[in-house]
N, C-alpha and C positions, 0 to 999 in steps of 0.2 A: 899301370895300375893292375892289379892282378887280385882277383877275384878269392876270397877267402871264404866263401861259401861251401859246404861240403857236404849235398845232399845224402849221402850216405852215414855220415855221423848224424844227422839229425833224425831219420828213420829208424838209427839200429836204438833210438832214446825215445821213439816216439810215443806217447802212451795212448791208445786207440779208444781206450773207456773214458779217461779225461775230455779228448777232444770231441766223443762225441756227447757227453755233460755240457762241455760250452756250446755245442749246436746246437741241443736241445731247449737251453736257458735261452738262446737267440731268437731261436722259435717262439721261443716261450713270449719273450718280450714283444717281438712284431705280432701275436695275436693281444697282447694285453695293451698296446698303445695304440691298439684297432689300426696300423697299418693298412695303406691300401696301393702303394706304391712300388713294390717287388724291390725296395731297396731298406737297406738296412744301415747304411751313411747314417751316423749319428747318436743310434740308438739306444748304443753303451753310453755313450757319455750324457744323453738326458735322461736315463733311466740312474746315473749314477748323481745327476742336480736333485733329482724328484730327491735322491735315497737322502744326501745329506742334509738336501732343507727338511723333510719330515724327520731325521734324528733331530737335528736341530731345534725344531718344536715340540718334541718328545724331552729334552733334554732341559732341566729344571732344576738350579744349581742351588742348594740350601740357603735359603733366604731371598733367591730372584725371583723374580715372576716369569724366567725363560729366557729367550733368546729374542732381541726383536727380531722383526722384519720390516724394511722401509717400501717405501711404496713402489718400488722397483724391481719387488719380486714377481717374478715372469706367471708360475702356474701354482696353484694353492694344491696341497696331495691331502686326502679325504682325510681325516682321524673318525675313529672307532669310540 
């Protein structure tokens, strides 16, 4: 097996202001889901449930009354 990894092409593409935008959104997320566990396992991917079920509720196709939700949705996200 031979390793096709190539840290030197991934560094000379690396973009420094990107990576640090996604650190800071990270940040961002573990203070807004009041974290208090110094881990961040999970995070993206329930801040990405909260994102689709509140479009989901936002989203109101001419003539429906929305989208349901059955009684098996896990967390309700606030509406404005």
């Amino acid at each position: 097996m031979t390793n096709d990894f190539d840290a030197d092409e991934v560094l000379k593409n690396w973009d420094v202001a990107e990576q640090q935008r996604r650190a800071d959104f990270m940040e961002f997320l573990y203070s807004a889901y009041e974290r208090d566990n110094s881990l961040f396992t999970g995070l993206w991917q329930e801040f990405k449930e909260d994102l689709a079920q509140y479009t989901a509720q936002q989203f109101k196709p001419r003539g429906s009354g929305g989208i349901p939700f059955g009684p098996e949705t896990k967390r309700t996200v606030p509406t404005n």
